[in-house]
C-alpha positions in Angstrom: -17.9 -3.8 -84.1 -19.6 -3.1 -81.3 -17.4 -3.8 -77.7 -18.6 -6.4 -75.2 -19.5 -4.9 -71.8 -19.2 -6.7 -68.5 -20.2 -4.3 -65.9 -20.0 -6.9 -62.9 -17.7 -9.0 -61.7 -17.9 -12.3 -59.2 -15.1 -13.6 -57.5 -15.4 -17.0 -55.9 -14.6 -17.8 -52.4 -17.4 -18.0 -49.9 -19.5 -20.8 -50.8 -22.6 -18.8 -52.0 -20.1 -16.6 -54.4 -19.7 -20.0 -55.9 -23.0 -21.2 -56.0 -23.8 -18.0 -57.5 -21.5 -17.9 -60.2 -22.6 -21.7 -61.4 -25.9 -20.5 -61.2 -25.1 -17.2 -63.0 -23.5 -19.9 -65.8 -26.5 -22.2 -66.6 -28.7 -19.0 -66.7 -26.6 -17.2 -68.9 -26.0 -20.4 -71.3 -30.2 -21.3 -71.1 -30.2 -17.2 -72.6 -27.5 -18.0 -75.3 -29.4 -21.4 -76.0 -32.5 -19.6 -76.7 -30.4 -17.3 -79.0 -31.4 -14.0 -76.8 -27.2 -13.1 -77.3 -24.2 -14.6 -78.1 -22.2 -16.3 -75.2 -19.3 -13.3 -75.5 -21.7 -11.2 -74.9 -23.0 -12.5 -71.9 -20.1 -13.9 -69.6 -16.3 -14.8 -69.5 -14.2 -16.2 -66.6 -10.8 -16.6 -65.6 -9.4 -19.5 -62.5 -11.4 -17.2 -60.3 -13.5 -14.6 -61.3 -17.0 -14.2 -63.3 -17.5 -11.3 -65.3 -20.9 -10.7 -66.9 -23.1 -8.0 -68.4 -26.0 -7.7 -66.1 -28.4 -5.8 -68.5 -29.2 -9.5 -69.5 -30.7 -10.3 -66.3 -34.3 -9.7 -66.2 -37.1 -10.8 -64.1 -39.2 -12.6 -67.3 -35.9 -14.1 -68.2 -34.7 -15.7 -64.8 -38.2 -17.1 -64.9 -38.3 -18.8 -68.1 -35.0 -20.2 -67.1 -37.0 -21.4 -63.7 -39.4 -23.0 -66.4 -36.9 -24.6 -68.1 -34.9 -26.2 -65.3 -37.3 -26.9 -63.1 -40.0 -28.3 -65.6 -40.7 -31.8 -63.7 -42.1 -29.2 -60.5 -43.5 -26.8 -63.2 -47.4 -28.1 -62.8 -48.8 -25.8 -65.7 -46.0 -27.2 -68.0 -47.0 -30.7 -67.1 -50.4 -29.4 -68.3 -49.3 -28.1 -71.3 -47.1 -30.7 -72.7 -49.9 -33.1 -72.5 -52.4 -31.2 -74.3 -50.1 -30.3 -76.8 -50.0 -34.2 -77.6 -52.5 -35.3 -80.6 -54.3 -38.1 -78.1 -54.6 -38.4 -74.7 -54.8 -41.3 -72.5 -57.2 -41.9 -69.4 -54.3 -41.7 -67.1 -53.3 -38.2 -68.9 -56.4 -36.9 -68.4 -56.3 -37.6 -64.7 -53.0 -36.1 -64.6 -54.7 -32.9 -66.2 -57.0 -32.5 -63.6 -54.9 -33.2 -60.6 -52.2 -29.9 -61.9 -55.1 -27.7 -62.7 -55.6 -27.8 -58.6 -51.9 -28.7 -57.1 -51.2 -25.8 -55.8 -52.7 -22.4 -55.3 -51.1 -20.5 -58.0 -53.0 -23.1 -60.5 -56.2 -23.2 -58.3 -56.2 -19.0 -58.5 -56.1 -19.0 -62.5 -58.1 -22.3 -63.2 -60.7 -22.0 -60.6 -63.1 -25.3 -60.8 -62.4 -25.4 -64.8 -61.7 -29.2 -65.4 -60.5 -30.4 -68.3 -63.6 -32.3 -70.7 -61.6 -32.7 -74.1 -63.5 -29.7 -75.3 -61.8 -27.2 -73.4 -57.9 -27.6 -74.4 -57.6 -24.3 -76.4 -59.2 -22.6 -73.4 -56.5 -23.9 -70.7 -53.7 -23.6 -73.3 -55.1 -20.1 -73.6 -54.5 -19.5 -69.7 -51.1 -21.1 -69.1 -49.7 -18.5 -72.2 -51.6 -15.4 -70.3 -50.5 -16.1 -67.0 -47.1 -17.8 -67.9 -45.2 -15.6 -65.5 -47.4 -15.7 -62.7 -47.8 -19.5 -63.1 -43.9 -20.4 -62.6 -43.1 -17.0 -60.1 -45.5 -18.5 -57.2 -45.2 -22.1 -58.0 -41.1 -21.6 -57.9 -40.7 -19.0 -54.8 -43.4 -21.4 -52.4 -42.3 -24.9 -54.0 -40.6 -26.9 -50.7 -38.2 -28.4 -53.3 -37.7 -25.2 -55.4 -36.8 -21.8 -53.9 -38.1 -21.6 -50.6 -36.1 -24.7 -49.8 -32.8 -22.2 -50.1 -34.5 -18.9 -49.7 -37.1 -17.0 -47.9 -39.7 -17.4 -50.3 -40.5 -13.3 -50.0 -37.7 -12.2 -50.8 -37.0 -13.5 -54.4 -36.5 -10.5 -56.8 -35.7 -8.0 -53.9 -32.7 -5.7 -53.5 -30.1 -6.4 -51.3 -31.6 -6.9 -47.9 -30.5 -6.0 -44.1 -30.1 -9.5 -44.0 -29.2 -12.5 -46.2 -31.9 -14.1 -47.7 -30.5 -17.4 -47.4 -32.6 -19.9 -44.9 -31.0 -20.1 -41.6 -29.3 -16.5 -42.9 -32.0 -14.2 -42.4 -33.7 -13.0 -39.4 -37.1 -11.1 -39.1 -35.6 -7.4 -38.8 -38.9 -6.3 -36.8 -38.8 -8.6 -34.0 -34.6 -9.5 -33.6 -33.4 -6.4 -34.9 -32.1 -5.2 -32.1 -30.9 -8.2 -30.3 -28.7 -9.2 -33.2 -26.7 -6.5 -33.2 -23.7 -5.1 -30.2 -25.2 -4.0 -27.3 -28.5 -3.8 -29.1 -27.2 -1.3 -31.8 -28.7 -3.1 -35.3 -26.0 -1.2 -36.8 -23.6 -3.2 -35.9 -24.6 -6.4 -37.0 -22.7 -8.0 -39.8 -24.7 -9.4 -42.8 -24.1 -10.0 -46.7 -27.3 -10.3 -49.1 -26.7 -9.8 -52.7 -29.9 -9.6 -55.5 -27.8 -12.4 -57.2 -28.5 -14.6 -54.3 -31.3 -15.3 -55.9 -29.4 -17.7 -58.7 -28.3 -20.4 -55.6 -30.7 -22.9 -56.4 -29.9 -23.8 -59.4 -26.3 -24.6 -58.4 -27.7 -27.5 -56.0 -28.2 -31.1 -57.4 -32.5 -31.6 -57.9 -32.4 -34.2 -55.1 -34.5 -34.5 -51.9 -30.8 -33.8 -49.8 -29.1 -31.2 -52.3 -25.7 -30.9 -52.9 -23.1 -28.4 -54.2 -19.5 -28.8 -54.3 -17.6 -25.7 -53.4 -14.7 -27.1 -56.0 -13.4 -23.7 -56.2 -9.5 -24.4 -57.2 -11.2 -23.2 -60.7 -14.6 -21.8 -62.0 -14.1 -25.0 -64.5 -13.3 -27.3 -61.9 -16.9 -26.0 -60.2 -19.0 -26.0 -63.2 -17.4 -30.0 -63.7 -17.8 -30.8 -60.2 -21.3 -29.9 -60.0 -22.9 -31.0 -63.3 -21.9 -34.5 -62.5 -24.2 -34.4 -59.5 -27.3 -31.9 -61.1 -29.4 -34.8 -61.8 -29.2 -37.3 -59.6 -31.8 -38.9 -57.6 -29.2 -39.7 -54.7 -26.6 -37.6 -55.2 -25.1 -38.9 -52.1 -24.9 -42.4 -53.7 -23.8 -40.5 -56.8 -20.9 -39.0 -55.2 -19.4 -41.8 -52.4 -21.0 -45.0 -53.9 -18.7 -44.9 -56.8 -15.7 -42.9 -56.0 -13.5 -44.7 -58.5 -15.5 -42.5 -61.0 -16.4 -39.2 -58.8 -13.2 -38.3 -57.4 -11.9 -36.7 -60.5 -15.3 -34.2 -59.6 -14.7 -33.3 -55.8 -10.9 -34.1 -55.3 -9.4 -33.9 -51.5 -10.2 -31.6 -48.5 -13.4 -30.6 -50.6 -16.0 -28.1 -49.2 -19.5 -29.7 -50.1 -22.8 -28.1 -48.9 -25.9 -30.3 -48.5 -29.6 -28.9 -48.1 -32.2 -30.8 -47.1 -35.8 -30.6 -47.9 -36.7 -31.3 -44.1 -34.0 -29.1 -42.2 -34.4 -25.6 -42.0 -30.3 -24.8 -42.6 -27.7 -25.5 -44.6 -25.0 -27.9 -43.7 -21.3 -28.3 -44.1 -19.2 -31.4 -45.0 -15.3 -31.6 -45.5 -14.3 -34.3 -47.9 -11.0 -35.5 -46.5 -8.4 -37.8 -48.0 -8.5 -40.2 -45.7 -12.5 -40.6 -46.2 -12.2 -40.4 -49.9 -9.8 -43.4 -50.1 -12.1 -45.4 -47.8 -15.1 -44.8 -50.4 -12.3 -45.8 -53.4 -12.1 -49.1 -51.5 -15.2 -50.7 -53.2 -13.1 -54.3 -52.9 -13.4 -54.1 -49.5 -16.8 -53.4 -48.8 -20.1 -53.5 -50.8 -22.0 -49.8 -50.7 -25.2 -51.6 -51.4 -24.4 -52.9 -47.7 -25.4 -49.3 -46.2 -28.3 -48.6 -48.3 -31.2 -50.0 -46.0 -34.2 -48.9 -43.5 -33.5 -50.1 -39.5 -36.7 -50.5 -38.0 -38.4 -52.3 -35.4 -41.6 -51.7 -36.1 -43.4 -49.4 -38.4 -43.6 -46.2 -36.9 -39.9 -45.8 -36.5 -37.2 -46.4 -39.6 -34.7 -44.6 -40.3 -32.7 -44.9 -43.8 -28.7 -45.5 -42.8 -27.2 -44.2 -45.8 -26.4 -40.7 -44.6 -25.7 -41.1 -41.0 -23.0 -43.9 -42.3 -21.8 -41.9 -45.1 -21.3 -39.0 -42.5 -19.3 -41.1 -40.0 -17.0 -42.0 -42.8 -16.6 -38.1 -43.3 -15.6 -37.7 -39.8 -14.0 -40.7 -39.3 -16.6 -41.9 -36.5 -16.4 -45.3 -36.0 -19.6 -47.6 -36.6 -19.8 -49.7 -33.1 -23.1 -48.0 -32.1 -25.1 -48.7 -35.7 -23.7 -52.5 -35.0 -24.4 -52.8 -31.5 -27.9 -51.2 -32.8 -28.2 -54.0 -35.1 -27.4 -56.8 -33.3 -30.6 -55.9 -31.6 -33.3 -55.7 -34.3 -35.4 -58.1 -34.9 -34.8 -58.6 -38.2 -31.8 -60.2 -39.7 -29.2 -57.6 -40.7 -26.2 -59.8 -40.9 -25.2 -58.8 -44.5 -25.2 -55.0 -43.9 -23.3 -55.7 -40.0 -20.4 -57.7 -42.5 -20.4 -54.4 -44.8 -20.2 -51.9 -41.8 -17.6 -54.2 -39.9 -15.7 -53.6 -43.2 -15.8 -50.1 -43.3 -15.0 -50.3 -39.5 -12.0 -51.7 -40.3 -10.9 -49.2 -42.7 -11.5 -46.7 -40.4 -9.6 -48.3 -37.5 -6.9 -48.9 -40.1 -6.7 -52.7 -38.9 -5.0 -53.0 -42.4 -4.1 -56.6 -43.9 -3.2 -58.3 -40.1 -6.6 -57.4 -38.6 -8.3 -58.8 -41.7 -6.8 -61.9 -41.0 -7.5 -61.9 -37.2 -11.4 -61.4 -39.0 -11.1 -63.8 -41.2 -10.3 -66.6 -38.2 -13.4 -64.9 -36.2 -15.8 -65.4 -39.0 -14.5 -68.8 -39.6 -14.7 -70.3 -35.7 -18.1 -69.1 -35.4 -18.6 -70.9 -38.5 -17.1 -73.8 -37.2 -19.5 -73.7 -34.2 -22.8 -73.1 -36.1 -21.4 -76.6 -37.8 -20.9 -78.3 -34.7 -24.2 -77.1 -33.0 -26.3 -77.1 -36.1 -28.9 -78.5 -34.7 -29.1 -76.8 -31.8 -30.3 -73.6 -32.9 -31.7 -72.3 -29.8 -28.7 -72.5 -27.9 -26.6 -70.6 -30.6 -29.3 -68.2 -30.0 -28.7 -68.2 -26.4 -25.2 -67.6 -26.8 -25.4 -64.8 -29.4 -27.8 -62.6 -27.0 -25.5 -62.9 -24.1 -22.7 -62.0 -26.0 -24.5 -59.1 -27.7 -25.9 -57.7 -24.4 -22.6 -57.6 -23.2 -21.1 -55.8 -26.2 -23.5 -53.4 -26.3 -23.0 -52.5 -22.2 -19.4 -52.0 -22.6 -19.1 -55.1 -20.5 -15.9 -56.7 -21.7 -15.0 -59.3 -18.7 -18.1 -60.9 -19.1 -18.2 -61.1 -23.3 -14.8 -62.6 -23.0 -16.3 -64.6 -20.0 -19.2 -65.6 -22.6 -16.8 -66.4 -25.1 -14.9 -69.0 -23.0 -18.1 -70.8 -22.1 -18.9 -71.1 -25.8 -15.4 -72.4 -26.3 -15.9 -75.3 -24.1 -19.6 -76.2 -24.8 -18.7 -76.2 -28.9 -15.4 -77.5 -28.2 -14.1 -75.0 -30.5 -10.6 -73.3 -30.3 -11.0 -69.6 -30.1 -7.7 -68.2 -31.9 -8.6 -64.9 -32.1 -10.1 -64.4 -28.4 -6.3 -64.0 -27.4 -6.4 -60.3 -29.1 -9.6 -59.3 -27.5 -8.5 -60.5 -23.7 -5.6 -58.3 -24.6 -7.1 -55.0 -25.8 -10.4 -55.2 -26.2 -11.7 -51.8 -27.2 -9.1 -52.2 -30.2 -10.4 -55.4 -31.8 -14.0 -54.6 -31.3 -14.0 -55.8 -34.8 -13.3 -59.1 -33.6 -15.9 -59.7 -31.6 -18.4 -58.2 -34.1 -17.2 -60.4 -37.1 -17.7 -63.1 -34.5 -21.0 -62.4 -33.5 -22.8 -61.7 -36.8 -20.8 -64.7 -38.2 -23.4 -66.8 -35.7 -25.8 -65.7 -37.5 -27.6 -67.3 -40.6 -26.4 -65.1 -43.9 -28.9 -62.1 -44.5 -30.4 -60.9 -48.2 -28.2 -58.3 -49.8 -30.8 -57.8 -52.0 -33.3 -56.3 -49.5 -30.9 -54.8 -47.1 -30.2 -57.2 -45.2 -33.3 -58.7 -43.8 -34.2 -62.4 -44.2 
């Protein structure tokens, strides 16, 4: 019986050992899949080590496993699994046509050849010859494939002068020099490896991509990161329900995020105290920080991550409030969820709930009383807001007192605020959204 041989091992650590090593995984498990080898042929790991046989890497291979995994960005394979169909739809067709020209890798093998029903065996023919080629330049130029991780000219090369991560290399014949001590190139520190080149297929497929640098355990890695692989929003995936996704990233977590629109790869430290926030789902609704601001159409912005990274760093939300507060649309139901979280993170605990609780219900009690005099609610809502948002807390509390005695209402919680305001900001934000009428949580927010 012929002895297995591993002739390279991968310890974890750094995050782009990791990365490498999941990738390494779902490659070498596509090639056992496929039945090229067995799997103890291929790889075994320990806690914290990879060992693999590296004679199973190959060019043609890694690229069929590109093929494979990446098959919804794989335009000839799009192509080819509709013609393989026994009838084809008008919408099909037009499908057809717009792949034979989406990028130039198809446009440089198909030319003008359209497809005219006649002409299937002819393209089929084409996508089999120039298979290689096909998925090679469509996967090192895609924006969401390879060159959204790597430089796209350096897939396949040998270990570099510099790493060919994005944001980790450098163009050698221009900053050469200046990168190194007292302009000695030598000097400066790099790390490229060949296997690099397995990274991307660690990431979730979504427009921000995630990995989870779980590394307690190569088990606890591969776990961690196929629960995110496929999802659309992986950062909804991963903090929307953390009930169900803590078990996959656990506390004081390393997680890397890559974005198709930033040129750099960010770091994010799940902490316990943010993880327990997220596990607080009876508190606050996550739907609440899924929404657009915008005041008019050329500038939105979708809230999600810059809440979900305040919550990471434990950055309170008074500005997004005090931002709201001034739209012009009605975002009262995702103010109430963000107040919420506020709270959490201020660690107001049970007694500032209840000092809320009274907020909301005495501006209640005034839109009753003044209920039909909506403009001067109004009135008194901007005045209190502009003074909010200019730090101006004599004159909110001034504000406060004058709506007091117009609506006749006790104030109860007012007594906190006069005391320490900057503490019980809270209060005065349950108070002023509370004037306003109830948003749609159904369309984030807006009436």
């Amino acid at each position: 019986m012929e002895e297995k041989v591993f002739d390279c091992t991968l310890e974890s650590g750094d995050w782009r050992e990791s990365a490498t090593i999941v990738g390494l995984i779902k490659y070498f498990d596509f090639l056992y899949q496929n039945g090229v080898a067995d799997k103890s042929e291929l790889y075994e790991f320990e806690d914290d080590y990879l060992r693999y046989n590296s004679n199973y890497i190959s060019e043609e291979n890694y690229l069929l496993f590109v093929e494979k995994y990446f098959k919804d960005a794989m335009h000839h394979k799009v192509v080819e699994n509709i013609l393989l169909k026994d009838e084809l739809s008008e919408d099909e067709i037009s499908i057809i046509n717009d792949k034979l020209k989406a990028n130039q890798a198809m446009k440089s093998i198909f030319g003008k050849i359209k497809y005219t029903g006649e002409n299937k065996e002819e393209i089929l023919d084409l996508i089999e010859k120039n298979r290689l080629k096909l998925i090679k330049e469509t996967y090192r130029r895609g924006k969401s494939l390879y060159s959204n991780f790597a430089n796209e000219n350096l897939l396949f090369s040998d270990n570099n002068k510099v790493c060919r991560l994005v944001n980790y290399c450098a163009d050698m014949g221009k900053k050469g020099k200046s990168l190194g001590y007292y302009w000695d190139n030598n000097t400066f520190e790099f790390k490229d490896e060949k296997i690099f080149d397995f990274i991307p297929f660690a990431f979730s497929k979504s427009y921000d991509a995630f990995f989870i640098n779980n590394n307690v355990s190569i088990k606890e890695l591969k776990k961690s990161n196929s629960f995110i692989e496929n999802s659309e929003n992986t950062r909804t995936t991963l903090f929307g329900n953390m009930k169900e996704s803590a078990e996959y990233i656990g506390f004081d977590v390393e997680v890397i995020l890559k974005s198709r629109d930033k040129n750099y790869y960010e770091t994010v430290y799940v902490r316990e105290k943010a993880i327990n926030i997220f596990k607080q789902s009876d508190d606050f609704d996550y739907k609440g920080i899924k929404f657009w601001y915008r005041d008019d159409e050329k500038n939105s912005k979708y809230m999600e991550p810059e809440v979900v990274n305040r919550i990471l760093n434990g950055i309170r939300m008074d500005s997004i409030i005090e931002l709201l507060f001034k739209s012009k649309n009605n975002h009262s139901y995702n103010i109430k969820t963000l107040i919420a979280i506020n709270n959490l993170i201020y660690e107001g605990g049970s007694e500032m709930t209840e000092k809320m609780k009274s907020a909301y219900a005495s501006a209640k009690e005034v839109r009753d009383k003044l209920k039909n005099q909506e403009n001067k609610i109004n009135s008194y809502k901007q005045k209190l807001i502009s003074a909010v948002t200019f730090k101006d807390k004599d004159r909110f509390c001034e504000i406060l007192l004058q709506l007091s005695s117009f609506s006749g209402v006790v104030f109860d919680f007012a007594y906190d605020l006069f005391e320490d305001f900057e503490n019980n900001k809270n209060l005065a934000y349950t108070f002023i959204n509370a004037l306003n009428k109830e948003g749609n949580k159904e369309n984030g927010g807006d009436k």
